[in-house]
C-alpha positions as CSV (number, residue, x, y, z in Angstrom):
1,X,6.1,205.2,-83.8
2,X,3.5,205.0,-85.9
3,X,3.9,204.1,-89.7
4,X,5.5,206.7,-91.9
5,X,3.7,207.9,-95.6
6,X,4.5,209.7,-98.2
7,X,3.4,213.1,-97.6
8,X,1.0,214.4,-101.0
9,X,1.4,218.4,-101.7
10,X,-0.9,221.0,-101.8
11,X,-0.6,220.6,-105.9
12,X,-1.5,216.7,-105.3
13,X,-4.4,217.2,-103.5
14,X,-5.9,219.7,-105.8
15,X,-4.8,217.7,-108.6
16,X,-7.2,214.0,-107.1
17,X,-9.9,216.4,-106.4
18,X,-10.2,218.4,-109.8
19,X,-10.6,214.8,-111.4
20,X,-13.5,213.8,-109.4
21,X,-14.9,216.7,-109.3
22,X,-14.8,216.6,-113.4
23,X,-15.8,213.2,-113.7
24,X,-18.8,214.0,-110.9
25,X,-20.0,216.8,-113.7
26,X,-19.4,215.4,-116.8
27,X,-20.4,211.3,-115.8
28,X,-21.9,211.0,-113.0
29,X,-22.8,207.9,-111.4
30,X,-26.4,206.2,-111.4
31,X,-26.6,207.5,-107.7
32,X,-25.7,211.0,-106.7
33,X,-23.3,211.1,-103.6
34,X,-24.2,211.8,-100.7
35,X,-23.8,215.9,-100.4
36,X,-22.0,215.6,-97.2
37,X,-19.1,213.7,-99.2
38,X,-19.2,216.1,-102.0
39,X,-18.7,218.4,-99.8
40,X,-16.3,216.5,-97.9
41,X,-14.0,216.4,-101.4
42,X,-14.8,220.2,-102.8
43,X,-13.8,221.8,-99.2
44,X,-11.2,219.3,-97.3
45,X,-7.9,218.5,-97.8
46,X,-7.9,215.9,-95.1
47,X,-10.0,213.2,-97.0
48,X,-8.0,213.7,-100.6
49,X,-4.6,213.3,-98.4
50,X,-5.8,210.2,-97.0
51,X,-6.1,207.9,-100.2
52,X,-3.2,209.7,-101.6
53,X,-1.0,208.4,-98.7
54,X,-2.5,205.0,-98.9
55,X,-2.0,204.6,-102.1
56,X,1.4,206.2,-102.5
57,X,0.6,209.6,-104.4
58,X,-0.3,206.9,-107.5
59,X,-3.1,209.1,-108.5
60,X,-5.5,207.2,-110.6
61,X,-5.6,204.5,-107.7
62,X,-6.3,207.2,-105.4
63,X,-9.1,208.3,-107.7
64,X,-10.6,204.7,-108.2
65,X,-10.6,204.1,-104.3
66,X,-12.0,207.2,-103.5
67,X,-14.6,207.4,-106.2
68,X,-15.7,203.4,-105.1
69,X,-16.0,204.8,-101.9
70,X,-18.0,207.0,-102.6
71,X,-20.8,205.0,-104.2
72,X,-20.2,202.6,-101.0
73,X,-20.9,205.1,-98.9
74,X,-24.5,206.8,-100.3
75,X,-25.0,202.6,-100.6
76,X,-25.1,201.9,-97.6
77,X,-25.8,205.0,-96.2
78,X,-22.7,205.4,-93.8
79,X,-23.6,209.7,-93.3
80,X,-27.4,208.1,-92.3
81,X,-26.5,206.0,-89.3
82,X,-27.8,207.2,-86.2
83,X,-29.6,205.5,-82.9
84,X,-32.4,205.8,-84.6
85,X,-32.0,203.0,-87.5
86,X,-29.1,200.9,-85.8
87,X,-30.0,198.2,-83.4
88,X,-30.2,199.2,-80.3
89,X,-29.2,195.9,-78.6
90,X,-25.8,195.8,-80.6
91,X,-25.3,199.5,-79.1
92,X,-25.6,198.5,-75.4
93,X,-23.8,195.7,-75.5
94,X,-20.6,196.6,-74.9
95,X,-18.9,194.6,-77.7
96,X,-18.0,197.6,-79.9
97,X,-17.3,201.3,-77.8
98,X,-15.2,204.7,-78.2
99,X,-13.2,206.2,-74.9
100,X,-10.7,207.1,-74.0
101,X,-7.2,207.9,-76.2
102,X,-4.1,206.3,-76.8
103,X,-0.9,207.8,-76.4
104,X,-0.8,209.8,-79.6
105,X,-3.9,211.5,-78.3
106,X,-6.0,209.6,-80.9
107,X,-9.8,208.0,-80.0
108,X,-9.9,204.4,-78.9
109,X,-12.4,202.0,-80.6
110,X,-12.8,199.2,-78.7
111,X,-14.0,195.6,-78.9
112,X,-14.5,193.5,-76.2
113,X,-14.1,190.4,-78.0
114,X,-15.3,188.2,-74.6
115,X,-18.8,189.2,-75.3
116,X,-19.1,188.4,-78.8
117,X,-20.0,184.7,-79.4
118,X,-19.3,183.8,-83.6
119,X,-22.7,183.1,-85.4
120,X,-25.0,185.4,-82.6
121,X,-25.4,188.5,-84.1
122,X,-26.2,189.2,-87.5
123,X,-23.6,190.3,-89.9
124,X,-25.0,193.0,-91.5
125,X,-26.5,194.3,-88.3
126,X,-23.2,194.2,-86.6
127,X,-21.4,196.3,-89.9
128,X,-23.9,199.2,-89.2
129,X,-22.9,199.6,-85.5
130,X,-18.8,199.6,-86.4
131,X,-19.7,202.0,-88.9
132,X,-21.6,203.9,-86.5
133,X,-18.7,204.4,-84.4
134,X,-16.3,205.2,-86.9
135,X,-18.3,208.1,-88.8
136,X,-19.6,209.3,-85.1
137,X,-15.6,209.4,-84.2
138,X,-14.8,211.2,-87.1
139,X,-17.7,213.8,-87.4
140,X,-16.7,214.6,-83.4
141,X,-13.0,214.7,-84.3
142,X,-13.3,216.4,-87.7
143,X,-11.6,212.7,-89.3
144,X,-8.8,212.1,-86.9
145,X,-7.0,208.9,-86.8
146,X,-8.3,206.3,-84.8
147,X,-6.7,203.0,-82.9
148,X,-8.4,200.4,-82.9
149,X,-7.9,198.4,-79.3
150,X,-9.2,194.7,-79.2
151,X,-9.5,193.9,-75.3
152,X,-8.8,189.9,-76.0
153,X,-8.3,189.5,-72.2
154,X,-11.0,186.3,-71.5
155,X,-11.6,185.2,-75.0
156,X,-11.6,181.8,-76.1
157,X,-12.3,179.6,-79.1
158,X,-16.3,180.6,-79.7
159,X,-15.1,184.1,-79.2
160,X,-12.7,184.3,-82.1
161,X,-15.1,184.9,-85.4
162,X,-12.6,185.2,-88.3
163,X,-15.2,186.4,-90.7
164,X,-16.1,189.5,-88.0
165,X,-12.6,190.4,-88.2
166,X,-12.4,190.2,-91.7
167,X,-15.1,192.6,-92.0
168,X,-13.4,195.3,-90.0
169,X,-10.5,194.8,-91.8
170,X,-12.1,194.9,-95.6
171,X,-14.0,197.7,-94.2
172,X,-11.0,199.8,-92.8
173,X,-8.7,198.6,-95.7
174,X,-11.4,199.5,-98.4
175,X,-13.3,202.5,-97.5
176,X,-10.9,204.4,-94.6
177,X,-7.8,204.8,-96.1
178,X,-5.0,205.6,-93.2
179,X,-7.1,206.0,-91.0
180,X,-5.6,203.6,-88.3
181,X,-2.8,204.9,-86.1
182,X,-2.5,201.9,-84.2
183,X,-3.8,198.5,-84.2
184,X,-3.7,196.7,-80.6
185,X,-4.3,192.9,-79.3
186,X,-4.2,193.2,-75.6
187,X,-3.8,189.8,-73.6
188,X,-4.4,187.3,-76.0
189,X,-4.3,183.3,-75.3
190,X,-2.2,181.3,-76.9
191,X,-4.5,179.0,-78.3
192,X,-5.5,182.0,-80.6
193,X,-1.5,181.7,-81.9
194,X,-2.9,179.9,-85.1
195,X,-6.0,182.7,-85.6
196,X,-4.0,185.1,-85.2
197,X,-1.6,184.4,-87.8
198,X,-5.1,184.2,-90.3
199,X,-5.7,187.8,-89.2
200,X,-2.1,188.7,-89.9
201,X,-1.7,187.6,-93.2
202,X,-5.4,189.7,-94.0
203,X,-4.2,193.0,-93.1
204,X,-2.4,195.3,-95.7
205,X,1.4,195.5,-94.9
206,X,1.3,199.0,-94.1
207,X,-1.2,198.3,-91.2
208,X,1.1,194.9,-90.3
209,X,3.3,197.8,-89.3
210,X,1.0,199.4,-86.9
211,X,0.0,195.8,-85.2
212,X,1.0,195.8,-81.6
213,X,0.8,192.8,-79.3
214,X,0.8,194.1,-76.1
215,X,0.3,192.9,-72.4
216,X,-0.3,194.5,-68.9
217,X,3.4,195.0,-68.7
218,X,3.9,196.9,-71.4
219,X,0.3,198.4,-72.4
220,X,1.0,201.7,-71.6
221,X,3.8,202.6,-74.1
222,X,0.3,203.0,-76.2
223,X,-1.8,203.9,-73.5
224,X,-1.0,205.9,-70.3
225,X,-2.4,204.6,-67.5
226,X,-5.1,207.1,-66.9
227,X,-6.8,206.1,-70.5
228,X,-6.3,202.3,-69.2
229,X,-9.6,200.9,-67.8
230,X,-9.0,199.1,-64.3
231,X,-9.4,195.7,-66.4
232,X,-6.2,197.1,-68.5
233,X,-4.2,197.8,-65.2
234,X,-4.8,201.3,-65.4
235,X,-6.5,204.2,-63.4
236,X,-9.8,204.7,-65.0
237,X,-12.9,202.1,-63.6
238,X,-15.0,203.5,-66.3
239,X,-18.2,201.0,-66.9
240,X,-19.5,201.3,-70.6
241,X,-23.1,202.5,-71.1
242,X,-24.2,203.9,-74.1
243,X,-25.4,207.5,-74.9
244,X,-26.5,208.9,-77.9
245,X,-24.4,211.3,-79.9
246,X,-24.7,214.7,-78.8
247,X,-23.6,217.2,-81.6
248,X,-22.3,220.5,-80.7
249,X,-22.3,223.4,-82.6
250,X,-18.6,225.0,-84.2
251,X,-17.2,227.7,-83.3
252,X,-15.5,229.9,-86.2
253,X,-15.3,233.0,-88.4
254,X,-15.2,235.7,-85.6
255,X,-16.6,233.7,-83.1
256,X,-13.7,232.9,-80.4
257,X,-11.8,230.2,-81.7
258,X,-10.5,229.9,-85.0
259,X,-10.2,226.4,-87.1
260,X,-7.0,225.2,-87.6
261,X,-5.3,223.9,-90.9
262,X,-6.3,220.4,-90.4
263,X,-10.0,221.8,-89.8
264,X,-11.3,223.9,-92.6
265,X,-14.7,223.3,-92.2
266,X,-18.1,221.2,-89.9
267,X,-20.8,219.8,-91.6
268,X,-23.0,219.9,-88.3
269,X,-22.9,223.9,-87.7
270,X,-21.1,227.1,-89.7
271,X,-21.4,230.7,-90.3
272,X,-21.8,231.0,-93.9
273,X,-19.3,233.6,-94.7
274,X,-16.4,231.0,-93.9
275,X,-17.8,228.8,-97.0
276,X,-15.0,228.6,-99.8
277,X,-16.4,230.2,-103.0
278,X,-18.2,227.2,-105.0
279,X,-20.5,226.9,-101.9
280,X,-23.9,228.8,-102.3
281,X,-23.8,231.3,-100.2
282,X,-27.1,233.1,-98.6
283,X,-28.0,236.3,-99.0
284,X,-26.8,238.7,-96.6
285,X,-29.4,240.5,-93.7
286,X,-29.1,243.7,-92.3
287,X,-26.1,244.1,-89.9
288,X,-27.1,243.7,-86.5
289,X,-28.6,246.8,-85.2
290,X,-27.5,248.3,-81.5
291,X,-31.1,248.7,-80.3
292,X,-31.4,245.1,-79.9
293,X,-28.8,243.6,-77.6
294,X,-31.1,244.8,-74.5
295,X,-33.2,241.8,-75.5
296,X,-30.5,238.6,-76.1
297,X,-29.7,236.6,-72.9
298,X,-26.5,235.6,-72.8
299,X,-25.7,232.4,-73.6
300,X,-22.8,229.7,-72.4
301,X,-21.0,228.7,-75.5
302,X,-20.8,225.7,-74.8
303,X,-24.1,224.9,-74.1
304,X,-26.1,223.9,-77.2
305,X,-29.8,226.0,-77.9
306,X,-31.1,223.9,-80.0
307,X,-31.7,220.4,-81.2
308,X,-32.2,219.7,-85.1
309,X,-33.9,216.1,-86.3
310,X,-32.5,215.3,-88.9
311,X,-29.1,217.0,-88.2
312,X,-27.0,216.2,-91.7
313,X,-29.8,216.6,-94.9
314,X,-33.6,216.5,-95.5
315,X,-34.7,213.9,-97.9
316,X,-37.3,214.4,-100.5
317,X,-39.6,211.7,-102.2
318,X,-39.5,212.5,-106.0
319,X,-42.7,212.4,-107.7
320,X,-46.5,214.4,-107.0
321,X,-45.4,214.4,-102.7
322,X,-42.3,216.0,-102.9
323,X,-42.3,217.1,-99.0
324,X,-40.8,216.8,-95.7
325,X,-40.8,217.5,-92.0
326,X,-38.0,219.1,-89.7
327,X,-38.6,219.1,-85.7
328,X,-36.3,221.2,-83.7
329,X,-36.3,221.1,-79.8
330,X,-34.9,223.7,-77.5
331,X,-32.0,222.1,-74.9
332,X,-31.3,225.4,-73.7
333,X,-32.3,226.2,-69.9
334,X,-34.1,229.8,-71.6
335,X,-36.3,230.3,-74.5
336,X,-34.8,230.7,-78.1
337,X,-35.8,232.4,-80.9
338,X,-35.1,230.4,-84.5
339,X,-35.3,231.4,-88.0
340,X,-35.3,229.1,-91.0
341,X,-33.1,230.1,-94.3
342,X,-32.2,228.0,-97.7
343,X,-30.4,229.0,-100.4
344,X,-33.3,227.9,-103.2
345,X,-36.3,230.6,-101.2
346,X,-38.3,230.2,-105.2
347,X,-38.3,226.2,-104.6
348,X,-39.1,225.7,-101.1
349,X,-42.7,226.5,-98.9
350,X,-41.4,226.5,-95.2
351,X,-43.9,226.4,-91.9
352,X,-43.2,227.8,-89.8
353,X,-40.2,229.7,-90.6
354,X,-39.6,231.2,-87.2
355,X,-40.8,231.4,-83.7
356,X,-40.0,231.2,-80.1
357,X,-39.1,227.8,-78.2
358,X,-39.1,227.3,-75.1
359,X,-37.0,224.6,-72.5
360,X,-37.9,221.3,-73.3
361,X,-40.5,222.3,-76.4
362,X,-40.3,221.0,-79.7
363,X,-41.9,222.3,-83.0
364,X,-42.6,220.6,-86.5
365,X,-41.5,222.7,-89.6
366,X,-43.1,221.5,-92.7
367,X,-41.0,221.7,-96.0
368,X,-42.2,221.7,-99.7
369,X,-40.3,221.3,-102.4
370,X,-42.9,222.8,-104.9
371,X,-43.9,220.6,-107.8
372,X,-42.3,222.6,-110.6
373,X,-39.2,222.6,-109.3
374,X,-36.7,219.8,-108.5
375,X,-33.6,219.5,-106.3
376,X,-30.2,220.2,-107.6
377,X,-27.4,218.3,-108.4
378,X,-24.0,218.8,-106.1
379,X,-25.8,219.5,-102.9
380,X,-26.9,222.9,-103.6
381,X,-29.7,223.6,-101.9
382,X,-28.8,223.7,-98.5
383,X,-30.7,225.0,-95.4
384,X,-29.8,226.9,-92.8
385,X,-31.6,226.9,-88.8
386,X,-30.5,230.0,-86.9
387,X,-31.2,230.3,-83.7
388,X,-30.6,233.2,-80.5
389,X,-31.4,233.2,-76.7
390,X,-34.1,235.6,-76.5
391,X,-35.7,237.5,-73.5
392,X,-38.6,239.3,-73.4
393,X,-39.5,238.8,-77.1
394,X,-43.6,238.2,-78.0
395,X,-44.2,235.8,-80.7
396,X,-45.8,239.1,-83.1
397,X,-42.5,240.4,-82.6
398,X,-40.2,237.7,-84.1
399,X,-40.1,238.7,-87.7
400,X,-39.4,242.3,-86.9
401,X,-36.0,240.9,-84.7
402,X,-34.7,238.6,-87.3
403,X,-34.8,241.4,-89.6
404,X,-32.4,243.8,-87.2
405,X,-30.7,240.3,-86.6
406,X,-27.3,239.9,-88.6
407,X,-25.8,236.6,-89.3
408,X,-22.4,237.0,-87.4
409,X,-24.3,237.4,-84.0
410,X,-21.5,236.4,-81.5
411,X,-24.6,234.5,-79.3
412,X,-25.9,232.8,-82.3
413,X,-25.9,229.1,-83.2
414,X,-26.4,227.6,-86.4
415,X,-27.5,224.6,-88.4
416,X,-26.8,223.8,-92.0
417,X,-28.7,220.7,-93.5
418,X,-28.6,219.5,-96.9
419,X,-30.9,218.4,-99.6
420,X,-31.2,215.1,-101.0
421,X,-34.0,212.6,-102.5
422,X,-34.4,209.6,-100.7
423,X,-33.5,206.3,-102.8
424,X,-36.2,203.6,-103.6
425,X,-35.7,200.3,-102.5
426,X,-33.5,198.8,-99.8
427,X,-30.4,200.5,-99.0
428,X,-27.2,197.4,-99.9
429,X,-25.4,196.4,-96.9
430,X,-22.8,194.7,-99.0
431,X,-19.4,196.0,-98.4
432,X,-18.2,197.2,-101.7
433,X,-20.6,199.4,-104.1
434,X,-21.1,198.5,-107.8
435,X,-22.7,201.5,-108.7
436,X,-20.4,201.9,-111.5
437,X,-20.9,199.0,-114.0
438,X,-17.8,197.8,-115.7
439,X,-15.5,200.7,-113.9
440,X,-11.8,199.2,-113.0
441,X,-12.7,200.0,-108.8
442,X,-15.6,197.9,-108.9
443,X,-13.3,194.7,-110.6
444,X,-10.5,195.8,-108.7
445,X,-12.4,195.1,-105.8
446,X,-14.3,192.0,-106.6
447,X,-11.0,190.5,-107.5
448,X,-9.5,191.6,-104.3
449,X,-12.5,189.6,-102.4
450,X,-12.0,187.0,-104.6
451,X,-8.2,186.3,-103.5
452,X,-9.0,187.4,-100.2
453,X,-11.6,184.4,-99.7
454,X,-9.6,182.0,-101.3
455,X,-6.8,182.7,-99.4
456,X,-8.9,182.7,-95.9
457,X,-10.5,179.6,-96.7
458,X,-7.2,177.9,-96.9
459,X,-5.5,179.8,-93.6
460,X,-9.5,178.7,-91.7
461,X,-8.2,175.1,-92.7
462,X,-4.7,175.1,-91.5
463,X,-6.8,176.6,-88.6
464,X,-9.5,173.7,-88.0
465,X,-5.8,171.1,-88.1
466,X,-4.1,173.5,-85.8
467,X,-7.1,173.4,-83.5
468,X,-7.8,169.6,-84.0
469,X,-3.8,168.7,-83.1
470,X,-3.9,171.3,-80.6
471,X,-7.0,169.0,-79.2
472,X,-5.8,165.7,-79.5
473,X,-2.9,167.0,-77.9
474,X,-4.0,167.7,-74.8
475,X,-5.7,164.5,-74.7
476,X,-2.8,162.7,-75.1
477,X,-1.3,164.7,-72.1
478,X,-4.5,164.0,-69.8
479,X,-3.9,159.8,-71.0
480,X,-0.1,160.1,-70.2
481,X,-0.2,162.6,-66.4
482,X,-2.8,159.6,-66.1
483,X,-1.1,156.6,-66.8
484,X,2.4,158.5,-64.7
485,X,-0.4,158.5,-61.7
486,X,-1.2,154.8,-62.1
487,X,2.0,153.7,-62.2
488,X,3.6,155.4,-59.6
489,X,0.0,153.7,-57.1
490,X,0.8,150.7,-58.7
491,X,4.9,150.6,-57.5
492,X,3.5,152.0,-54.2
493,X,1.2,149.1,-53.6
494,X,4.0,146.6,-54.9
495,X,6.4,147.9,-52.4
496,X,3.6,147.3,-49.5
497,X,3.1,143.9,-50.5
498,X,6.6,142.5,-50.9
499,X,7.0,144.3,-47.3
500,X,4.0,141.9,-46.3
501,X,5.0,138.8,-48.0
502,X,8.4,138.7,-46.2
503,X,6.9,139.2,-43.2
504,X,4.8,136.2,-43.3
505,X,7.3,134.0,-45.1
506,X,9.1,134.4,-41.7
507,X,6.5,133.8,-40.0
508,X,5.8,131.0,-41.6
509,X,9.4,129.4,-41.2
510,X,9.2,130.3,-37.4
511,X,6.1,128.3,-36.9
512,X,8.2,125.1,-39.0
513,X,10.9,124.8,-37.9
514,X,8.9,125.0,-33.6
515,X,6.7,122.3,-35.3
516,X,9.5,120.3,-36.1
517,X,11.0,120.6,-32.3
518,X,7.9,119.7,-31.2
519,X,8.3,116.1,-33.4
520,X,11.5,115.6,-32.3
521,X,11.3,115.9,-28.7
């Protein structure tokens, strides 16, 4: 089973986010936070609970951790990775993948540690792409828990890289708090025995509770067998190949399925009316009038209409140019009709701010934050991309339909994006943020690397002797099965030639004593 927590209330939670959101308003840090986490912290429970757990309910380490995370995150701009500004080599590789699900039901991260040879890949580079997967899992699975499977089957000494490890434990220990359900080492060699131990004696004790060793045999008490890849012993010959996320739109409010507990809210794609009360809401259109359903198509729900780039925020330059540029492309097999909202209409110059697309066609909107005006703090200026099959709908005829057009149109999809400046100079790939100077997180953490590398260095050294004995070892075996196969053709040729010399030691005394016959006669 996996490892028990202590279970925060309702009170609890409220409680850890009351603090940061005081603390956010009253002493904010040097960089604002990324609005998607704001967000994340005014409207979810799911995120609060998770550092409470961690950390026991002990509040004001819940409160460090998660404000430290935080500035880590808008650091190093985890809600920003995409295919885009991740290298694409370390995606197709195959050394770090999602599919399938364990047991429980919860995503498998994978990493095919065969293909990763220590020292290859750059570190940094290689952070970005577990990252990727992580927040790509969790945005597709609204934060669910996620086991992390390492496939060690064919790995060998310049496959195990100790400080790659490391990292995704320092970055699941630091900055996703319980968010592992299970941890699994499938068919490992024994010569890893002494690197293994190293990795052991990293992880927190909580997730040394979750570690499973596991083999062919007895793999599928985590995994069934038709989540097992062929290579696992199971039933599924999937090949990896990569494919870019594909976000899909949520369905809520009084659409046909409603969100669960767990799942209060989607950062991708919401009707507004569902928004709890300190979101900024947008002002209400006319209800949606009956002469108009003649001209909507109707649409599979779960097809997507529309394609939004960016898909989270828009990011702003500060200064004279304070502009920037949205493209949405229609993936819908009919035309759509859009329409382009925000909550700040006195701050913003948006073209165009409707249309018509059609399959496969893409359009530029341009967005101006005017120069009087700046952006707000929290994340409240927000926009909103609506969009309708249409049919039968000229392009003089758009502004007239979204104004009979209400927002709870059962066929409609929408897109909220937030606002945000973008940060000068280079984003920090380091893997705790110091944002705040002096705060106890930050020393918290630095001591915590501190130990951590102290104590590694010494484990890496008991490793280098284990490795070195394990070595000479083996050489001393080849010398001795050697010198056992010498001896035993040596004993084998020494029992030939005795054979040999007795023979013609009889010989010999034949021929003497018929010589001495000869004399005598």
């Amino acid at each position: 089973m996996p490892i028990k927590t202590m279970t925060p209330t309702k009170q609890q939670v409220d409680e850890l986010r009351n603090m940061f959101i005081k603390k956010y308003e009253t002493n904010p840090p040097a960089v604002d936070f990324h609005p998607v986490d704001i967000d994340r912290v005014r409207n979810d429970d799911v995120w609060c609970t998770r550092f409470l757990e961690m950390y026991d309910l002990d509040m004001k380490i819940s409160f460090d951790k998660l404000w430290s995370t935080c500035i880590w995150r808008q650091k190093f701009g985890a809600n920003d990775l995409n295919e885009n500004n991740v290298r694409l080599d370390y995606l197709n590789d195959g050394v770090i993948f999602s599919h399938n699900y364990d047991i429980d039901g919860k995503p498998l991260l994978i990493f095919k540690t065969s293909k990763h040879i220590k020292g290859s890949k750059d570190m940094n580079e290689l952070l970005k792409v577990l990252i990727y997967w992580v927040e790509r899992i969790q945005r597709e699975n609204h934060l669910v828990k996620i086991t992390v499977f390492f496939d060690m089957d064919g790995t060998g000494l310049s496959n195990m890289d100790l400080d790659f490890i490391k990292m995704i434990i320092e970055t699941f220990k630091m900055y996703y708090p319980n968010t592992l359900n299970y941890i699994l080492v499938f068919e490992m060699a024994w010569i890893l025995n002494a690197a293994f131990k190293i990795v052991k004696a990293l992880l927190p004790e909580k997730a040394v509770e979750i570690l499973k060793v596991i083999t062919k045999k007895t793999i599928n008490t985590y995994v069934d067998k038709d989540n097992c890849l062929t290579s696992w012993g199971g039933n599924d010959n999937y090949v990896f190949s990569f494919k870019p996320e594909i976000r899909k739109p949520a369905m809520n409010g009084s659409a046909t399925v409603a969100h669960s507990s767990d799942h209060h809210h989607n950062d991708k794609k919401v009707h507004f009316n569902n928004n709890l009360p300190n979101h900024t809401h947008f002002a209400e259109l006319p209800s949606q009038m009956p002469d108009i359903t003649d001209q909507l198509t109707p649409q599979d729900p779960n097809e997507d209409m529309l394609r939004v780039t960016p898909a989270d925020y828009l990011q702003f330059t500060r200064g004279d140019a304070k502009d920037c540029t949205l493209e949405l492309t229609c993936i819908s097999s009919g035309p759509v009709t859009y329409k382009i909202q925000t909550t700040s209409p006195d701050k913003f110059r948006v073209r165009p701010r409707c249309g018509i697309l059609y399959p496969d066609s893409t359009v530029t909107v341009n967005i101006l934050l005017k120069p009087e005006h700046s952006l707000s703090d929290n994340g409240k200026d927000k926009f909103l991309i609506m969009c309708m099959p249409s049919r039968d709908i000229q392009p003089n005829q758009v502004t007239e339909f979204w104004k009979k057009v209400g927002q709870q149109a059962i066929s409609m999809e929408q897109h909220r994006l937030y606002c945000t400046y973008k940060e000068s100079g280079d984003k920090s790939s380091q893997l705790v943020g110091n944002g705040v100077g002096g705060s106890s997180a930050a020393k918290d953490d630095t001591e915590y690397r501190r130990m951590t590398c102290e104590e590694t260095k010494k484990l890496e050294k008991q490793l280098r002797n284990t490795q070195i004995l394990q070595i000479i070892t083996l050489a001393f075996l080849i010398i001795l099965i050697g010198a056992v196969v010498y001896l035993l053709k040596l004993q084998m040729c020494d029992d030939e030639g005795c054979s040999t010399s007795r023979y013609n030691s009889a010989d010999s005394v034949d021929f003497a004593t018929c010589a001495k016959g000869k004399a005598d006669l």
